[in-house]
Biopython code that builds the backbone (N, CA, C, O; Angstrom):
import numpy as np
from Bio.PDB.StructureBuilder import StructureBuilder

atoms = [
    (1, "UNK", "N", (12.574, 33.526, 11.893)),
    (1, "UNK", "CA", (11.362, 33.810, 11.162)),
    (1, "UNK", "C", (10.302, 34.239, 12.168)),
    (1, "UNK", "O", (10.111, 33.700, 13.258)),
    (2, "UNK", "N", (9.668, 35.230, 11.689)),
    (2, "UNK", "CA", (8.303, 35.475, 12.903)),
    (2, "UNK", "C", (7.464, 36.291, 11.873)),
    (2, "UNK", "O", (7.882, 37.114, 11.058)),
    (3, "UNK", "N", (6.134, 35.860, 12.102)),
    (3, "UNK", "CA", (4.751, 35.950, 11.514)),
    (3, "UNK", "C", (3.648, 36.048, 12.255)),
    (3, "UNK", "O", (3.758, 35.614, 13.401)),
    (4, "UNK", "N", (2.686, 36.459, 11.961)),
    (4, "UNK", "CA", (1.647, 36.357, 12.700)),
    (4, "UNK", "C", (0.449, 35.610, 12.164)),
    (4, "UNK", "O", (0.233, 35.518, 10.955)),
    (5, "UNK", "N", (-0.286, 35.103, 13.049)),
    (5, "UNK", "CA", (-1.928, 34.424, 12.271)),
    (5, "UNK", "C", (-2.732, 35.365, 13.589)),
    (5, "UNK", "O", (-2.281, 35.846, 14.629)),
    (6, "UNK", "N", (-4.232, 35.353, 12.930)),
    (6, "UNK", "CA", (-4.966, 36.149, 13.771)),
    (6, "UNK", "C", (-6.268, 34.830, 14.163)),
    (6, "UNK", "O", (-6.689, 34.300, 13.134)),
    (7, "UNK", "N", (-6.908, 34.283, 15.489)),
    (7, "UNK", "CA", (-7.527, 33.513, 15.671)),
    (7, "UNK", "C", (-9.095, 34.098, 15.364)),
    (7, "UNK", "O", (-9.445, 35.273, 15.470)),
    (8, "UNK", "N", (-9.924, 32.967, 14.963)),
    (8, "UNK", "CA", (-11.141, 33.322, 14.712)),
    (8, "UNK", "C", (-11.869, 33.133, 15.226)),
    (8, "UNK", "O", (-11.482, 32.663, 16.295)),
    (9, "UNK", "N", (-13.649, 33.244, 15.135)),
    (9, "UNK", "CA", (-14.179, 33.466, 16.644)),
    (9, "UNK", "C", (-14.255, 31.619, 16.839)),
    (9, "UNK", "O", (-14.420, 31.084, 17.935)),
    (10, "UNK", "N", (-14.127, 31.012, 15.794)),
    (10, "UNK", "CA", (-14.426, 29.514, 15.970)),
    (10, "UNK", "C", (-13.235, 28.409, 16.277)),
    (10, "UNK", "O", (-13.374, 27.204, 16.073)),
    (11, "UNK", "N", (-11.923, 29.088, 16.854)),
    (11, "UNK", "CA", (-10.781, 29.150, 17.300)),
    (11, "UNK", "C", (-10.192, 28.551, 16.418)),
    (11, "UNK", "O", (-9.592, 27.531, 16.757)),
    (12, "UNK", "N", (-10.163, 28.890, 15.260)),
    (12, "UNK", "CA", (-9.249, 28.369, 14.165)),
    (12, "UNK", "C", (-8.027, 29.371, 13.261)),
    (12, "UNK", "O", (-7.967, 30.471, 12.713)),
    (13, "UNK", "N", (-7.437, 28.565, 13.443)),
    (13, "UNK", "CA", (-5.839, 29.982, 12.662)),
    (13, "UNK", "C", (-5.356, 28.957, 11.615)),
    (13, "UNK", "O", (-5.101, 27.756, 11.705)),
    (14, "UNK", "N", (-5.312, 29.899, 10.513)),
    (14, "UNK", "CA", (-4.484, 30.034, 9.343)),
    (14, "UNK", "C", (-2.881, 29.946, 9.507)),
    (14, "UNK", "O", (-2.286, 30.491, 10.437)),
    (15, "UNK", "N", (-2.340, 29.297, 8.630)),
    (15, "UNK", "CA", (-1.045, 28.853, 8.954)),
    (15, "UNK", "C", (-0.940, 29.970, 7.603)),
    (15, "UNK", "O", (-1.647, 30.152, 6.612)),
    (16, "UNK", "N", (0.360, 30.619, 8.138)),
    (16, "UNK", "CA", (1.208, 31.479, 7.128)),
    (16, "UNK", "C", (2.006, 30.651, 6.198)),
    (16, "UNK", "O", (2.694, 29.700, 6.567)),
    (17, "UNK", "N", (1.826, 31.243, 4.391)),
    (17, "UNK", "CA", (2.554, 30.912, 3.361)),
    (17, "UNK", "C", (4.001, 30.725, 3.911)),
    (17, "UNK", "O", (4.534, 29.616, 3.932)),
    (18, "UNK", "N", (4.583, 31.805, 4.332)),
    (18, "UNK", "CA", (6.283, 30.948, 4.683)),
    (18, "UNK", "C", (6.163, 30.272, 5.634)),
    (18, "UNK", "O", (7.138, 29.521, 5.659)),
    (19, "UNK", "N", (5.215, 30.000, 6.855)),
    (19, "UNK", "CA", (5.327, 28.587, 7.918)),
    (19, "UNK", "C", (5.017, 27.159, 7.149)),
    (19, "UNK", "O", (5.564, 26.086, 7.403)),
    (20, "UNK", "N", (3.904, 27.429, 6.045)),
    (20, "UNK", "CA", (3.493, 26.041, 5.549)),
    (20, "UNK", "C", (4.638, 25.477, 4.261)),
    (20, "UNK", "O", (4.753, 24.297, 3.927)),
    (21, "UNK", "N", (5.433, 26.670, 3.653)),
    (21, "UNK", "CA", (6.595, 26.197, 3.392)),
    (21, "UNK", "C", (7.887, 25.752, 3.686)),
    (21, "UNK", "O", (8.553, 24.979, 2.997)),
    (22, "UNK", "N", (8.320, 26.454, 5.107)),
    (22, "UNK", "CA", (9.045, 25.807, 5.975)),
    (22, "UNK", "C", (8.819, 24.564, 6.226)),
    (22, "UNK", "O", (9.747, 23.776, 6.044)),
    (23, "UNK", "N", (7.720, 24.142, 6.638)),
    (23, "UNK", "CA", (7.457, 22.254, 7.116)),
    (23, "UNK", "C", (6.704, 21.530, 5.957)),
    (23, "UNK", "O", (6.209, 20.426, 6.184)),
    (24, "UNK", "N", (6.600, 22.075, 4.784)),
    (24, "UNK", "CA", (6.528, 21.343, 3.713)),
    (24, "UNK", "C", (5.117, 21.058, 3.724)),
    (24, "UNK", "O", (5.146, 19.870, 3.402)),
    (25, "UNK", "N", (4.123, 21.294, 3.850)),
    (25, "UNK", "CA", (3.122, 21.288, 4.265)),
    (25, "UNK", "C", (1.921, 21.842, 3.457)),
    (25, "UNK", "O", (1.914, 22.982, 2.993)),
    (26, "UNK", "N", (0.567, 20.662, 3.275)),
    (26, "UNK", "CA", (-0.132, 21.605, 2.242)),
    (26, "UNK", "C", (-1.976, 21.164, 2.730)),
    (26, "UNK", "O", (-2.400, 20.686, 3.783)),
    (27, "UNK", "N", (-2.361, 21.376, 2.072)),
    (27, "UNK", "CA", (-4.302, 20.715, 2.338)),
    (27, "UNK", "C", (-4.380, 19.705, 2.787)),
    (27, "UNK", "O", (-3.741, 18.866, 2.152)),
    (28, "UNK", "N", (-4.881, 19.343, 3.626)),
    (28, "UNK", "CA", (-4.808, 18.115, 4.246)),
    (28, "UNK", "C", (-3.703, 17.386, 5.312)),
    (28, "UNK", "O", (-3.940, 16.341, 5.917)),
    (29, "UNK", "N", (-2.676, 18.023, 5.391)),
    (29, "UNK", "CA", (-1.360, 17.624, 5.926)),
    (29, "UNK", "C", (-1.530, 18.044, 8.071)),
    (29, "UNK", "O", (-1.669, 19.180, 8.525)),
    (30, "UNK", "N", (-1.474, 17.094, 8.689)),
    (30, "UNK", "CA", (-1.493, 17.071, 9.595)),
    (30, "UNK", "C", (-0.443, 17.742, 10.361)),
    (30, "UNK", "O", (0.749, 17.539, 10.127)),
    (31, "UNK", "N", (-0.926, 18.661, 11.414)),
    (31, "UNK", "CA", (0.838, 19.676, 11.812)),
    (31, "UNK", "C", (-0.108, 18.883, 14.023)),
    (31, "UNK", "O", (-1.151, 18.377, 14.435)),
    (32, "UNK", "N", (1.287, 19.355, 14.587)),
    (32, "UNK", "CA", (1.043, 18.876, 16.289)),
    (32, "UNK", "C", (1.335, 20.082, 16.567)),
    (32, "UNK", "O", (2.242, 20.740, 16.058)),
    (33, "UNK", "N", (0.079, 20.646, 17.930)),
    (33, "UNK", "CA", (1.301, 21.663, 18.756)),
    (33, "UNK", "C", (1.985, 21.006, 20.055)),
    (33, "UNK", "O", (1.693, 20.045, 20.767)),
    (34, "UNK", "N", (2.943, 21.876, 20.045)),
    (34, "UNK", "CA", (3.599, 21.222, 21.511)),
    (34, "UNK", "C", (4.349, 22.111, 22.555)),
    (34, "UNK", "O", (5.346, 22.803, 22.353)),
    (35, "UNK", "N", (3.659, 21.941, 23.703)),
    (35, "UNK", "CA", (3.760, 23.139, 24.694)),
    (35, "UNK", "C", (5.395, 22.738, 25.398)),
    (35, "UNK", "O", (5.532, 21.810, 26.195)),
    (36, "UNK", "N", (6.405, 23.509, 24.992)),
    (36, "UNK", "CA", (7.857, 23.268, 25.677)),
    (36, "UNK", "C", (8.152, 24.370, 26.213)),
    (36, "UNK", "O", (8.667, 25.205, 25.470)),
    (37, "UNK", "N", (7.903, 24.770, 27.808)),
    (37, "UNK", "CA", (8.448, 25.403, 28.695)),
    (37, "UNK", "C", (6.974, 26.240, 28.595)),
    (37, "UNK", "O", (5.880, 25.844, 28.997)),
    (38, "UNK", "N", (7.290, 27.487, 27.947)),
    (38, "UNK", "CA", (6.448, 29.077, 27.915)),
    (38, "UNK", "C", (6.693, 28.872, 26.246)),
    (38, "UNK", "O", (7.391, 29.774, 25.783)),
    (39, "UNK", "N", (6.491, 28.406, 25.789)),
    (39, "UNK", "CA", (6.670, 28.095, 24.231)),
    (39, "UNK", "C", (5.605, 27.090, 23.338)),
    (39, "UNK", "O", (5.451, 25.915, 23.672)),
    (40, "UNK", "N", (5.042, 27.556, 22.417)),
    (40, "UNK", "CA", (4.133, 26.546, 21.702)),
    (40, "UNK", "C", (5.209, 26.105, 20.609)),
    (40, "UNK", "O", (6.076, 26.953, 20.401)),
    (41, "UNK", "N", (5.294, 25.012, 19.930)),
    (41, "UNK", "CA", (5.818, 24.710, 19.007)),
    (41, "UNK", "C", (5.187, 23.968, 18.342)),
    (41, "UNK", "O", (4.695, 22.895, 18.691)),
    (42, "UNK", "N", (5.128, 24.694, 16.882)),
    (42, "UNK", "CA", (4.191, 23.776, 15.531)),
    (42, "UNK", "C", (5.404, 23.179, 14.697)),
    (42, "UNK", "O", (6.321, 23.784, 14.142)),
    (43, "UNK", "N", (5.109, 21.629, 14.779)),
    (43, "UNK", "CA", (5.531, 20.634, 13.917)),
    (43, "UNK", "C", (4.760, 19.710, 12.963)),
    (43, "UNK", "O", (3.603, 19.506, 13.330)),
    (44, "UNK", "N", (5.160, 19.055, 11.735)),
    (44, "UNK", "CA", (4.400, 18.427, 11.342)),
    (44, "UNK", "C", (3.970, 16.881, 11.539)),
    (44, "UNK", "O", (3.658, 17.132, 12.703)),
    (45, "UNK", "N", (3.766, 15.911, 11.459)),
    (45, "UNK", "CA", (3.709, 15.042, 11.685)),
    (45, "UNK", "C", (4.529, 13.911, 10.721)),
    (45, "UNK", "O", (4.292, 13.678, 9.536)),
    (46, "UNK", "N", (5.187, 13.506, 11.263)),
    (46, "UNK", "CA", (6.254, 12.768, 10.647)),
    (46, "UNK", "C", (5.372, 11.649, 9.715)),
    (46, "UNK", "O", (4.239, 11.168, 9.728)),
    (47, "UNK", "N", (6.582, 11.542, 8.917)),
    (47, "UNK", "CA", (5.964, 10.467, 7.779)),
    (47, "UNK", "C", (6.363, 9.356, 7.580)),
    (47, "UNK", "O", (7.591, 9.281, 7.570)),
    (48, "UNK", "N", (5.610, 8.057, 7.344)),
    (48, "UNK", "CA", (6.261, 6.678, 7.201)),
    (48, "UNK", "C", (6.958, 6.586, 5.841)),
    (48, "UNK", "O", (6.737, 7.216, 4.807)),
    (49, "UNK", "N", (7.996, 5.489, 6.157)),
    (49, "UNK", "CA", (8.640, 5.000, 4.868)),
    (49, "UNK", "C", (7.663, 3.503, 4.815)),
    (49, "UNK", "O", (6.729, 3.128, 5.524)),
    (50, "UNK", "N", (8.286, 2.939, 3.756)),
    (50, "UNK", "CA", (8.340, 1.750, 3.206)),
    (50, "UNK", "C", (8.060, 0.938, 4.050)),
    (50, "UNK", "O", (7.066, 0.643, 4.714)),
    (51, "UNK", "N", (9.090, 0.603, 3.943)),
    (51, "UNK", "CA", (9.535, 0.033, 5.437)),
    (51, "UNK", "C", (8.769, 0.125, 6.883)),
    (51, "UNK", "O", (8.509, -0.990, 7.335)),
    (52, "UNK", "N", (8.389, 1.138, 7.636)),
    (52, "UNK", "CA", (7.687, 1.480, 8.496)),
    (52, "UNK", "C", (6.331, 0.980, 8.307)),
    (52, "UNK", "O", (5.662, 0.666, 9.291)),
    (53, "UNK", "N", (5.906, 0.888, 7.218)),
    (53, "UNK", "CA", (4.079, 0.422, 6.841)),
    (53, "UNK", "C", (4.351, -1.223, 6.616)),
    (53, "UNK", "O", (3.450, -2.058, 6.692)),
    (54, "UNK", "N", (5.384, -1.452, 6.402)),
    (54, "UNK", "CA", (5.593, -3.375, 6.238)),
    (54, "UNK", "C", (5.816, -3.512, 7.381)),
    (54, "UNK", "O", (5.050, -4.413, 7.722)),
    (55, "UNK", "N", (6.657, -3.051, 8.647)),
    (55, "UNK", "CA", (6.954, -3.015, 9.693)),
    (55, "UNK", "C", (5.686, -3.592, 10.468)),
    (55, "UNK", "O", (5.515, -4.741, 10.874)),
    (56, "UNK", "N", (4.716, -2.319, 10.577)),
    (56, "UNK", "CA", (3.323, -2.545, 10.798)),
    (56, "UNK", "C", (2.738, -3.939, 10.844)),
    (56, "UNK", "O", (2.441, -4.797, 11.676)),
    (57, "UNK", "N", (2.723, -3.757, 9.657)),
    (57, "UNK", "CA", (1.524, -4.871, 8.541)),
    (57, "UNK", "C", (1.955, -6.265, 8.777)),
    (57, "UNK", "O", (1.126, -7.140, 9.026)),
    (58, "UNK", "N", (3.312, -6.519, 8.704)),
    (58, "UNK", "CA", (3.589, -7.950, 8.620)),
    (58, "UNK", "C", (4.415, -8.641, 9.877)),
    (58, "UNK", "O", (4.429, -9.801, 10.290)),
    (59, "UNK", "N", (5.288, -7.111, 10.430)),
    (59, "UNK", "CA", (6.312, -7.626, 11.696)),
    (59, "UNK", "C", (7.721, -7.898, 11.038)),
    (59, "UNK", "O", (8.413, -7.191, 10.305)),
    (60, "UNK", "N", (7.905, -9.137, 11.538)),
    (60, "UNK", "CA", (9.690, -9.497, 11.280)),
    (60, "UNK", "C", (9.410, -9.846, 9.731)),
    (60, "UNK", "O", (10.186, -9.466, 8.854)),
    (61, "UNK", "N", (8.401, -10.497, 9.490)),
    (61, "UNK", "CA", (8.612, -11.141, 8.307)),
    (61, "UNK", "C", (8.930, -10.200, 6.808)),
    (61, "UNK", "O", (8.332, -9.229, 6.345)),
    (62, "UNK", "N", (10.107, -10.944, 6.325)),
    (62, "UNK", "CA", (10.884, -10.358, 4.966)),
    (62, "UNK", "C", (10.031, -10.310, 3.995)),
    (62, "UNK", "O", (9.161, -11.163, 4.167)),
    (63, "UNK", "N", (9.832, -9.501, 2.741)),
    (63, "UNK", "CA", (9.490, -10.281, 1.909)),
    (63, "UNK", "C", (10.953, -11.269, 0.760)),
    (63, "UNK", "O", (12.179, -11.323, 0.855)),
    (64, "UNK", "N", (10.008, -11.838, -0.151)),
    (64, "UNK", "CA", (10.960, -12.887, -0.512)),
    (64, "UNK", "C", (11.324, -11.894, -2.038)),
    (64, "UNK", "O", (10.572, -11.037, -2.501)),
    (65, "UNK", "N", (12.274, -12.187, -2.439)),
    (65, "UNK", "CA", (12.910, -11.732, -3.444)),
    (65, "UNK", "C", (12.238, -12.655, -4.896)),
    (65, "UNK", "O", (12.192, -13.885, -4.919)),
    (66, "UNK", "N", (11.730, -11.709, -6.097)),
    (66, "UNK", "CA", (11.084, -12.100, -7.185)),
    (66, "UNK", "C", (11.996, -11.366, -8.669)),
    (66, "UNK", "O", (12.724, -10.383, -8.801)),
    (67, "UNK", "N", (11.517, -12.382, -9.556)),
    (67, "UNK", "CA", (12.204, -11.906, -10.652)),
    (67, "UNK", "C", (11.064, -10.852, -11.311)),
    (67, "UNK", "O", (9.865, -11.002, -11.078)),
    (68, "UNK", "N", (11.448, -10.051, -11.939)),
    (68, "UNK", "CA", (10.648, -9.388, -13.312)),
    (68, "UNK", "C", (9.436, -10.037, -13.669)),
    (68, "UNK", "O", (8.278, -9.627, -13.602)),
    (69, "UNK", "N", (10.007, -11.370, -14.148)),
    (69, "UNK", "CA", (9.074, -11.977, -15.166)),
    (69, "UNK", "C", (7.722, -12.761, -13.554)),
    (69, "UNK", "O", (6.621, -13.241, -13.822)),
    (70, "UNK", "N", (8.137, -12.678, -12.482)),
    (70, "UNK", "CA", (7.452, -13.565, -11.645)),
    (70, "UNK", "C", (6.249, -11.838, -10.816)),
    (70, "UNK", "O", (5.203, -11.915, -10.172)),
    (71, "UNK", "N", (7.028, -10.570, -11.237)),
    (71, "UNK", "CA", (6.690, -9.673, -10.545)),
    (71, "UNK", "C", (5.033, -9.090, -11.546)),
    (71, "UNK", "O", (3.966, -8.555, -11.246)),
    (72, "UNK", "N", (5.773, -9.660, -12.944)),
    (72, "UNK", "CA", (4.542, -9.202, -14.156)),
    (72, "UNK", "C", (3.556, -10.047, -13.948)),
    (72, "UNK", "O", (2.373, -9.824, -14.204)),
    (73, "UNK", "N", (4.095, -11.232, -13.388)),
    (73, "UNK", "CA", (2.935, -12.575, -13.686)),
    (73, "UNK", "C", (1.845, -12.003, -12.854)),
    (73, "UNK", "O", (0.822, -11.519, -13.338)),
    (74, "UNK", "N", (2.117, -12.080, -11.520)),
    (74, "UNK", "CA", (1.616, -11.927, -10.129)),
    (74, "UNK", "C", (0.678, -10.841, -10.537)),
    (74, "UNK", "O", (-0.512, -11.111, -10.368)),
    (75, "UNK", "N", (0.997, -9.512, -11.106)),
    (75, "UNK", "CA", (0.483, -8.259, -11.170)),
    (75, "UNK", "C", (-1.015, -8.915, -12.328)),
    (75, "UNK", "O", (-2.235, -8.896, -12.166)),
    (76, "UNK", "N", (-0.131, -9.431, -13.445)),
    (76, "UNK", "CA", (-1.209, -9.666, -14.374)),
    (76, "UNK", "C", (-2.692, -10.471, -13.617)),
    (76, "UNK", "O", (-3.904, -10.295, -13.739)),
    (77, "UNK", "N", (-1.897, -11.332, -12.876)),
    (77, "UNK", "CA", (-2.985, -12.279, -12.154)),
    (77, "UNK", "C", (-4.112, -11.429, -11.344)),
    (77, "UNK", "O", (-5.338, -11.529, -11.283)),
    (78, "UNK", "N", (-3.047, -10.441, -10.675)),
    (78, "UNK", "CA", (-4.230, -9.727, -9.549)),
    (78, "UNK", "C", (-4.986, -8.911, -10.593)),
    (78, "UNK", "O", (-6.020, -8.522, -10.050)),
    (79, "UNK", "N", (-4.919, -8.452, -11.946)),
    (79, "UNK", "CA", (-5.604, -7.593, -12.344)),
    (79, "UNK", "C", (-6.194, -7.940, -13.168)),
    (79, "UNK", "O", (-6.633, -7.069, -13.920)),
    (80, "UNK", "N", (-6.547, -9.518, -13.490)),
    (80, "UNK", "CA", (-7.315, -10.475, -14.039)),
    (80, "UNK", "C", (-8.267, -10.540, -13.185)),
    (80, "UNK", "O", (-9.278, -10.009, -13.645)),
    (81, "UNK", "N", (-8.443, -11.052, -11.888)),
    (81, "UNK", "CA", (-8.953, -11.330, -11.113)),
    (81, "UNK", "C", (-9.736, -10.609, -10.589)),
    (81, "UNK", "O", (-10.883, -10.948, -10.299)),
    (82, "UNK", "N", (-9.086, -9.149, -10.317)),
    (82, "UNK", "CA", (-10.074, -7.648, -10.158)),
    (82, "UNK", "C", (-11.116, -7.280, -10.248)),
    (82, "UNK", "O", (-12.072, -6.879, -9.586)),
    (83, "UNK", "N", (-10.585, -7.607, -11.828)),
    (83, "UNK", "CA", (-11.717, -7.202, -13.021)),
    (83, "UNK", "C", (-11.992, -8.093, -13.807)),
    (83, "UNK", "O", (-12.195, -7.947, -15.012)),
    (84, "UNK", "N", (-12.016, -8.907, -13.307)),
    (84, "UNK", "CA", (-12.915, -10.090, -14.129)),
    (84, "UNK", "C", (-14.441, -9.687, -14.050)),
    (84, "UNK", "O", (-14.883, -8.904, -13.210)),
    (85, "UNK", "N", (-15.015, -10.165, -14.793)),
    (85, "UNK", "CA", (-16.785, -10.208, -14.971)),
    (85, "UNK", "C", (-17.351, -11.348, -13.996)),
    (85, "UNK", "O", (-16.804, -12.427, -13.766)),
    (86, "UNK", "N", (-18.588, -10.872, -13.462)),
    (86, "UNK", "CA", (-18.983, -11.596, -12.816)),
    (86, "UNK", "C", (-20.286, -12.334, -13.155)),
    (86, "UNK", "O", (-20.734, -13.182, -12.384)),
]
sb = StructureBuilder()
sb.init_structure("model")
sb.init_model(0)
sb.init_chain("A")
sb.init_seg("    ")
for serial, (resi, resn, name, xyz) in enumerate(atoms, 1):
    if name == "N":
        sb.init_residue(resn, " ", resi, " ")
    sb.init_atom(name, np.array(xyz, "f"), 0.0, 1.0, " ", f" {name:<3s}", serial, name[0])
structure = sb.get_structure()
């Protein structure tokens, strides 16, 4: 694939319709350049799972396994509590 963008006087370039569809990429979406050898290379910035943001947040710790009826309770509670009146 090869395209061109043209730089502006405020050194900003437009990413081409087939580059921002190649890396999946849209408003707001963070891309890296990266200088390898005599070569720039535009990538996007990888994305967390699930997993990766609990990873973070909590470390080793699991969470614990809940039923349905314990998953509705919990939810109902936090959204009692929310929005309760004050």
């Amino acid at each position: 694939m090869s395209t061109q963008s043209k730089l502006t006087a405020q050194a900003q370039v437009s990413v081409p319709a087939v580059v921002r569809r190649a890396l999946g990429i849209g408003p707001g979406s963070v891309i890296v350049w990266e200088a390898e050898g005599d070569r720039i290379v535009v990538r996007r910035v990888g994305r967390h799972s699930s997993a990766d943001i609990h990873q973070a947040l909590f470390g080793s710790i699991k969470p614990g396994r809940k039923s349905d009826q314990e998953l509705k309770a919990g939810i109902g509670a936090y959204m009692k509590a929310r929005h309760a009146r004050r």
